[in-house]
C-alpha positions in Angstrom: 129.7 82.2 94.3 129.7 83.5 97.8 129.9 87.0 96.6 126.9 86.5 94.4 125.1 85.3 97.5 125.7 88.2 99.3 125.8 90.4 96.7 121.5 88.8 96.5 121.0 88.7 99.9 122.1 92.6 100.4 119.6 93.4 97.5 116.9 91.6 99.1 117.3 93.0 102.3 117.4 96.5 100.6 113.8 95.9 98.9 112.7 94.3 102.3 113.7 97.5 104.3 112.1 99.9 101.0 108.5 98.0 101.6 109.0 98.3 105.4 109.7 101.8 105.8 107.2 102.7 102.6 104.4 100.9 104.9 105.3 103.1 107.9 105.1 106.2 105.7 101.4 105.6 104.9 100.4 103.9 108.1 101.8 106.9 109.7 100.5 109.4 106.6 96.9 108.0 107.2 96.9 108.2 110.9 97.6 112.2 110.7 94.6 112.3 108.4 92.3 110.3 110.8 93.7 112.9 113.8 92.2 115.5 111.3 88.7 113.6 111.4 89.5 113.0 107.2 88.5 109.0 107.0 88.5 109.1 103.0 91.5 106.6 103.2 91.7 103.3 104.1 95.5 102.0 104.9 97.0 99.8 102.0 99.5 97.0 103.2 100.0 94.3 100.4 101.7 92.1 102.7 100.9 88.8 105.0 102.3 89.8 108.2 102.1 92.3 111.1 102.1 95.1 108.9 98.5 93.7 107.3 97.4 93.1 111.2 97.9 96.8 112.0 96.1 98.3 108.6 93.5 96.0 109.3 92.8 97.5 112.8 93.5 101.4 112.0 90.8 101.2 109.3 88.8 99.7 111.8 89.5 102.2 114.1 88.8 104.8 111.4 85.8 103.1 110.1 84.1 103.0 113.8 85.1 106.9 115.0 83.7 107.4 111.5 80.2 106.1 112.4 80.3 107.0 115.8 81.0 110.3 115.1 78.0 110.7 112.4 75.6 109.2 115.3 76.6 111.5 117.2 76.2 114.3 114.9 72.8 113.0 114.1 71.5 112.8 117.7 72.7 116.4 118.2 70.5 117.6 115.3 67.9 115.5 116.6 68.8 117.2 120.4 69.1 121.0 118.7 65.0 120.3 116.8 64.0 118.8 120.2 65.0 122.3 122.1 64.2 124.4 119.7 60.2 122.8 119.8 60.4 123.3 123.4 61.5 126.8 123.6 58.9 127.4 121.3 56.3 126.3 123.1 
């Protein structure tokens, strides 16, 4: 009986280190591709615990430089037309 119980407990340890280190692959994965400025991926954690904490706030992160950075883009378009009129005046 004991041996069963650790023969269980080894294979559920196993499966608990597989989802850990398969979360740090695409956590880490998906923070390379926000370095890049590619936000097309959000970070998928199908667990309840500080794993889920830190998806939530990277796709935070990613969905806020995302914004940012297309306001910014937009008010340096609008800064570029704004020039342009005046150097043509």
């Amino acid at each position: 009986m004991f041996c069963v119980v650790l023969n269980y407990t080894c294979i559920l340890r196993f499966d608990l280190l597989f989802i850990f280190c398969t979360s740090l692959v695409s956590i880490n994965r998906i923070i390379k591709k926000i370095s890049q400025m590619d936000f097309s991926e959000t970070v998928k954690v199908k667990t309840n615990d500080e794993f889920a904490e830190v998806a939530a706030s990277i796709n935070l992160l990613s969905n806020e430089l995302e914004k940012n950075i297309s306001e910014l883009n937009a008010a340096n378009e609008k800064l570029k037309v704004e020039i342009d009129r005046k150097k043509n005046r």
